[in-house]
C-alpha positions in Angstrom: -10.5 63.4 -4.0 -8.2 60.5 -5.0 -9.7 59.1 -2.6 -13.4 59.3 -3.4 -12.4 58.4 -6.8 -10.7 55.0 -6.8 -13.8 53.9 -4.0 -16.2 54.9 -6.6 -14.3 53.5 -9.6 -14.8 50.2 -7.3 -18.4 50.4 -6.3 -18.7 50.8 -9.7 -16.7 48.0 -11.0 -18.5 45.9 -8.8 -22.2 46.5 -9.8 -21.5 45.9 -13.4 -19.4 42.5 -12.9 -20.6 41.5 -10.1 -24.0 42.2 -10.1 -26.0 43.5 -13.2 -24.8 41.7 -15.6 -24.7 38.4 -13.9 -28.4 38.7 -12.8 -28.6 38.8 -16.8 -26.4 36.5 -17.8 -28.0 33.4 -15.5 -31.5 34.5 -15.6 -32.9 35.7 -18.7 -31.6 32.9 -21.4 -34.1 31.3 -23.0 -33.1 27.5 -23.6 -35.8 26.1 -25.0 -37.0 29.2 -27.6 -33.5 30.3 -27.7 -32.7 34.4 -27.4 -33.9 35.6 -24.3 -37.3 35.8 -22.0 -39.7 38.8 -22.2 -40.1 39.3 -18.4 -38.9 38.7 -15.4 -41.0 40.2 -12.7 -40.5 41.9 -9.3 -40.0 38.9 -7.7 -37.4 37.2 -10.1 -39.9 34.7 -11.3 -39.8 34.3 -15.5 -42.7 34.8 -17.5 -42.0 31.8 -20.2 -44.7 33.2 -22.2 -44.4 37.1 -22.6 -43.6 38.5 -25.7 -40.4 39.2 -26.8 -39.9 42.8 -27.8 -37.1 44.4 -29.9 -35.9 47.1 -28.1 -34.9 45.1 -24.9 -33.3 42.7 -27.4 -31.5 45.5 -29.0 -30.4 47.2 -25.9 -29.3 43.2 -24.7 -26.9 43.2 -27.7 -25.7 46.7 -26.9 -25.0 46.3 -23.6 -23.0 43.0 -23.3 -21.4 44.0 -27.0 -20.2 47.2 -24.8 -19.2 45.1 -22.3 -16.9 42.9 -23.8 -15.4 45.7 -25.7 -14.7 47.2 -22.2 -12.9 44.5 -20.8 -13.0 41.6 -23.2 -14.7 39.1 -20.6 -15.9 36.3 -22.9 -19.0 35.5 -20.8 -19.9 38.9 -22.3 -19.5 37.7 -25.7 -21.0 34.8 -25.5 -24.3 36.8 -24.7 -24.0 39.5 -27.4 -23.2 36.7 -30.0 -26.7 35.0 -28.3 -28.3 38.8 -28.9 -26.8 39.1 -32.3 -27.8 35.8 -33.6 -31.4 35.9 -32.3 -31.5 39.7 -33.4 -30.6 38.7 -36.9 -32.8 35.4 -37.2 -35.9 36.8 -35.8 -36.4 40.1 -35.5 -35.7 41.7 -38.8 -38.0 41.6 -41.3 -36.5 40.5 -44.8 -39.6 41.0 -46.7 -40.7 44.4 -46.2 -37.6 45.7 -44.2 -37.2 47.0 -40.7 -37.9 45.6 -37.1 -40.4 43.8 -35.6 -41.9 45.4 -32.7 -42.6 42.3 -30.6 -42.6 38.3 -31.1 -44.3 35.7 -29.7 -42.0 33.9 -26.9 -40.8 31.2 -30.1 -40.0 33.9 -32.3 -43.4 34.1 -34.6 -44.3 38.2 -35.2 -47.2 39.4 -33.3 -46.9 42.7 -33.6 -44.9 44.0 -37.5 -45.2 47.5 -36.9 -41.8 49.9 -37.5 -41.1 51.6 -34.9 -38.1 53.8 -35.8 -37.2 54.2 -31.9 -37.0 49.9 -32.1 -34.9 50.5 -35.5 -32.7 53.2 -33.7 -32.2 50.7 -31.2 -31.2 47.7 -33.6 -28.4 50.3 -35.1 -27.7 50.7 -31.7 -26.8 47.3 -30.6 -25.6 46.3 -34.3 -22.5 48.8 -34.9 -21.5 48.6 -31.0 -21.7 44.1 -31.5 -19.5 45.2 -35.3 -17.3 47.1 -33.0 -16.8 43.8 -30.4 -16.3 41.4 -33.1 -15.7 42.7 -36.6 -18.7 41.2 -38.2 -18.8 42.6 -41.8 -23.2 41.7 -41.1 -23.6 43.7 -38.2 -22.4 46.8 -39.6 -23.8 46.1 -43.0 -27.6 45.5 -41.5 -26.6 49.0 -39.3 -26.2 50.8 -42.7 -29.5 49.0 -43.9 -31.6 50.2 -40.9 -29.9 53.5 -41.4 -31.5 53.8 -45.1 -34.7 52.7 -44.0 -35.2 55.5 -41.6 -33.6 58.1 -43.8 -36.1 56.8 -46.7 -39.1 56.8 -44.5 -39.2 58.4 -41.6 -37.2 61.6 -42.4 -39.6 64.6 -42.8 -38.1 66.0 -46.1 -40.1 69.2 -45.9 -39.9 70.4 -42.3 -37.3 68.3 -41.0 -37.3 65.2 -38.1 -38.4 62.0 -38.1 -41.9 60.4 -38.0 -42.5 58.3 -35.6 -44.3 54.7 -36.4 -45.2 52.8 -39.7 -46.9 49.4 -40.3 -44.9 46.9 -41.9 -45.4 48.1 -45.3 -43.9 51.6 -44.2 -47.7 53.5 -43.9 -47.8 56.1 -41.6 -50.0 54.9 -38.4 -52.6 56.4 -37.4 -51.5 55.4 -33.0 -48.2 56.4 -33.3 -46.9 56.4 -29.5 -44.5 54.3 -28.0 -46.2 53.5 -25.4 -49.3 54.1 -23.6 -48.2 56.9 -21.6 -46.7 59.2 -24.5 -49.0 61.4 -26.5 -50.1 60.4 -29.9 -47.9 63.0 -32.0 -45.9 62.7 -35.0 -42.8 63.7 -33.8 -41.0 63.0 -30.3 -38.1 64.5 -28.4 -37.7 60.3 -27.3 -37.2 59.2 -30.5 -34.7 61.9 -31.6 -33.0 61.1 -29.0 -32.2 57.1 -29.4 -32.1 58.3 -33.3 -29.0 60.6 -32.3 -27.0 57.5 -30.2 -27.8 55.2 -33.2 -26.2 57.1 -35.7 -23.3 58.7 -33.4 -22.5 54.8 -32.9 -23.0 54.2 -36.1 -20.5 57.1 -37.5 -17.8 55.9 -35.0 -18.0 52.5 -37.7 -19.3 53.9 -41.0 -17.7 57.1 -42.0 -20.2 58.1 -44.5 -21.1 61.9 -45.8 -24.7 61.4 -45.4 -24.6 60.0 -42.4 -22.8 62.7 -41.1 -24.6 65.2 -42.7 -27.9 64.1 -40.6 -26.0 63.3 -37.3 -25.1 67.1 -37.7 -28.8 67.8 -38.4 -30.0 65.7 -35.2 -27.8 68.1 -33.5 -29.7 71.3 -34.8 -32.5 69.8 -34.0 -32.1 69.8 -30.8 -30.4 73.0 -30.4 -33.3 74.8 -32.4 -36.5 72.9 -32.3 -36.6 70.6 -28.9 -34.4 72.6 -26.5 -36.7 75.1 -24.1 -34.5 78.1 -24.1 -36.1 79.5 -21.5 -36.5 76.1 -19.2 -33.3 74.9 -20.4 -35.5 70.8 -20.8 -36.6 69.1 -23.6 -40.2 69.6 -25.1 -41.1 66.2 -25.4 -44.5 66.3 -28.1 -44.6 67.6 -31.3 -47.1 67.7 -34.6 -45.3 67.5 -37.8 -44.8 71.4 -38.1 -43.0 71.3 -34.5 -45.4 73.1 -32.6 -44.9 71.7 -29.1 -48.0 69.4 -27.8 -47.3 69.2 -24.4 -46.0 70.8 -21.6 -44.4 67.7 -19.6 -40.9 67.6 -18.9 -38.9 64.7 -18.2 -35.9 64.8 -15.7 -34.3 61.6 -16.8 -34.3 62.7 -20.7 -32.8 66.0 -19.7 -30.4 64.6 -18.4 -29.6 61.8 -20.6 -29.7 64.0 -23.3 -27.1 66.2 -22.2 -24.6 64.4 -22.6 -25.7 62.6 -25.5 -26.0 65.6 -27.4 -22.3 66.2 -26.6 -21.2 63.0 -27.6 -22.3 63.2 -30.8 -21.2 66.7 -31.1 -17.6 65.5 -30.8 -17.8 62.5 -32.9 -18.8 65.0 -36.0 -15.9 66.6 -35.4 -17.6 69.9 -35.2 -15.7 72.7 -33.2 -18.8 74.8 -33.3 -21.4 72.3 -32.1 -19.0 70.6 -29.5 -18.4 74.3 -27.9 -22.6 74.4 -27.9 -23.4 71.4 -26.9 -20.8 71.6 -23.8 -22.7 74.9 -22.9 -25.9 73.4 -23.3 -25.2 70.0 -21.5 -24.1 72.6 -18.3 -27.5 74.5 -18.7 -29.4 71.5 -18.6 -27.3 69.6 -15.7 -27.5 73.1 -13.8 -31.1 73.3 -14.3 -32.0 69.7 -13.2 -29.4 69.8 -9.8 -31.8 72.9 -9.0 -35.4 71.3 -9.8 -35.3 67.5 -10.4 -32.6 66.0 -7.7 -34.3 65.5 -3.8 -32.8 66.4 -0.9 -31.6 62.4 -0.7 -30.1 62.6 -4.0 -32.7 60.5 -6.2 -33.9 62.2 -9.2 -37.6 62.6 -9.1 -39.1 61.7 -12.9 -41.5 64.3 -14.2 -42.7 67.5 -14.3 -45.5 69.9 -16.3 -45.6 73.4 -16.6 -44.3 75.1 -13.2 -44.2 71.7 -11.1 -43.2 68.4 -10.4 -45.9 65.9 -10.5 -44.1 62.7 -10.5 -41.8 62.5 -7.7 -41.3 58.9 -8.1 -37.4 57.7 -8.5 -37.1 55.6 -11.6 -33.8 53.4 -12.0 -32.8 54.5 -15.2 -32.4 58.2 -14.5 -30.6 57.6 -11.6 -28.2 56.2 -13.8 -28.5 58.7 -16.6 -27.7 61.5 -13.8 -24.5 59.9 -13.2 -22.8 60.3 -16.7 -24.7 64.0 -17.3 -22.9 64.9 -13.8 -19.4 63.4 -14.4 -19.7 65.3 -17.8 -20.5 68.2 -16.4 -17.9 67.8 -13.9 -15.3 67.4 -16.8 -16.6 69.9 -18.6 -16.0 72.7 -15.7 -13.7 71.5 -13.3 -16.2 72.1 -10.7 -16.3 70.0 -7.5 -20.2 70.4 -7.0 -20.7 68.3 -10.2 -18.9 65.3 -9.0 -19.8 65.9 -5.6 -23.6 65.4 -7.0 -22.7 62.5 -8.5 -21.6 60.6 -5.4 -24.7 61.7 -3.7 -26.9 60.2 -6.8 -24.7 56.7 -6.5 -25.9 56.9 -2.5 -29.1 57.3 -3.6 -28.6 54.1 -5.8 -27.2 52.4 -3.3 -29.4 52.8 -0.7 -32.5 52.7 -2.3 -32.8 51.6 -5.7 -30.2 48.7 -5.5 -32.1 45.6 -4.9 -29.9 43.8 -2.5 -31.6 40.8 -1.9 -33.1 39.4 -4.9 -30.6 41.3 -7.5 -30.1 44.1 -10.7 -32.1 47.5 -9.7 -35.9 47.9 -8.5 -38.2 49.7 -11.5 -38.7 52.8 -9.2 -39.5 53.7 -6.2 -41.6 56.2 -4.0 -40.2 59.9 -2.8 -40.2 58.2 0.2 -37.7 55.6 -1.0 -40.0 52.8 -0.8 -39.8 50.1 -4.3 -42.6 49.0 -6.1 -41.6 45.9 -5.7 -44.6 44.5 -8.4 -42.9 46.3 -10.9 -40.6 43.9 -13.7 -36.9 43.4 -13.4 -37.0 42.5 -17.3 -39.1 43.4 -19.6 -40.1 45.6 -22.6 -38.9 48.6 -20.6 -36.8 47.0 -18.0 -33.2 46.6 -19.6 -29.1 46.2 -18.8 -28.9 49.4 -21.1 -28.5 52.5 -18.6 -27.3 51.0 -15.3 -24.5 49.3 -17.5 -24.0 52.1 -19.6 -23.7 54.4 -16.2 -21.0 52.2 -15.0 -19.1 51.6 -18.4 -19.2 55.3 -18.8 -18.0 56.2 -15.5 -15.1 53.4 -15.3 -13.8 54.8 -18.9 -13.7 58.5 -17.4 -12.6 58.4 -14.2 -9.7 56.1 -14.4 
């Protein structure tokens, strides 16, 4: 077992430094527009002229913030103080308030809506870049965002966060995040990234209110987007939380399990913490019994009684190594971590892009990448693999 752990603490050392964050580090500066590109495709060639969104910029500054905080590697640095800077200088809007969605590749707005998933994000990134460098700014526009989303989004009467506003704060009428979500006014997704923003947050900004509705994300989760019965998230809701949809998503399930703990235990909370640690089990135990193959990749989605994405996506490969390392801490039980190390096989083997560097988008059941698929972009981030790795490292040494 000792073993077992200091290879894997290695492997894992290893990716991070070695390889994910380098790929980021000497490909995706932007030197003549500044900040960072919008894409980088499949085959490591740079799209100069896609749009730059906010949430890849956000999760930028997390990650390398994280980073540095994690072993205080100024290369790291230097990147989240490039990711702060351009963050602050471009992609907040000082007139109306809030986040740009996406800019143009020199930093002009093309699309102003508010998306509080993108403003969940920028919290994100913001308090964990405060917590790297002391910033008074970083936590300050945190606390800004944080008001913002409490005045605007937050369903006073029935509780939970709308989803999208223009950038005068209207309701929209297309809500979704993206093209393949359902057009509802509340989303398991966004709760979600709303719940890391303001646990990250809280670890910076001790603040009543702010712990007041981290508590109430919690309940939220536990009551209203929780399956009892399924033991995954319901992932579509109308404003009165009447579920929309019956698709379930392996990768949030996970994720969210220990998410939901973490926050749990930064409130300080004896009775959520014991919940959430029952909950986080439920949900790990449910997944290693539908959503993880026989070669140790977790398939993506499923509706109603049945898998019908069996694709392998990165990022809940790497979501399924924290949720089973927690689970494995939780219980003491072997199986947990022995899952784990059949998951970073999986990675390893399959989803690990060996020759041209950082992980492949997804690929079949079969194992096979869709090698046409981005290695940056609006969805393509350093934000779970290097948050898999930084997790890991911090719990298993």
């Amino acid at each position: 077992m000792i073993r077992k752990t200091k290879t894997f603490l290695k492997e894992l050392g290893t990716e991070l430094n070695s390889h994910i964050l380098p790929f980021w580090i000497n490909r995706m500066t932007d030197k003549e527009n500044k900040g960072f590109y919008g894409r980088i495709d499949g085959h490591n060639k740079v799209d100069p002229e896609a749009g730059k969104g906010s949430v890849l910029n956000a999760r930028i500054l997390w990650t390398f913030s994280a980073a540095f905080n994690a072993t205080h590697e100024e290369d790291y640095l230097n990147m989240a103080n490039q990711a702060y800077d351009y963050c602050i200088k471009f992609f907040l809007n000082r007139q109306q308030g809030g986040v740009y969605w996406l800019l143009d590749p020199r930093g002009k707005p093309l699309e102003k809506k508010n998306q509080i998933y993108a403003l969940a994000f920028m919290v994100y990134g913001m308090s964990e870049y405060y917590k790297a460098t002391g910033i008074s700014q970083a936590v300050e526009e945190s606390v800004n965002l944080f008001h913002l989303i409490e005045k605007y989004s937050f369903d006073n009467s029935r509780n939970g966060y709308f989803e999208a506003f223009d950038e005068n704060w209207e309701l929209l009428q297309d809500l979704r995040l993206s093209d393949k979500d359902a057009n509802e006014k509340k989303t398991m997704n966004t709760h979600l990234h709303i719940l890391e923003a303001y646990t990250n947050l809280y670890r910076t900004w001790d603040d009543p209110f702010l712990l007041k509705q981290l508590k109430n994300l919690i309940l939220l989760f536990f009551e209203k987007i929780i399956d009892p019965e399924t033991w995954h998230f319901k992932l579509f809701f109308d404003e009165n939380w009447n579920s929309r949809d019956s698709t379930f998503s392996f990768g949030h399930d996970i994720e969210g399990s220990w998410l939901i703990q973490e926050a749990a235990v930064a409130s300080g909370d004896e009775k959520l913490i014991a919940q959430s640690k029952e909950v986080a089990v439920r949900m790990v135990d449910r997944i290693i019994a539908e959503g993880i193959d026989q070669d140790g990749g977790l398939f993506n989605e499923g509706r109603g009684n049945r898998i019908h994405d069996t694709d392998k996506h990165w990022w809940p490969q790497a979501e399924a190594l924290v949720g089973l390392i927690n689970a494995w801490e939780i219980t003491g039980q072997q199986k947990y971590f022995d899952q784990a190390l059949h998951v970073w096989e999986f990675i390893k083997k399959n989803i690990i892009d060996r020759k041209k560097g950082e992980w492949f988008f997804r690929v079949s059941q079969d194992g096979k990448p869709y090698v046409e698929e981005d290695k940056a972009g609006l969805w393509k981030c350093p934000y779970h693999n290097s948050r898999a790795c930084l997790e890991l490292i911090h719990r298993l040494k």
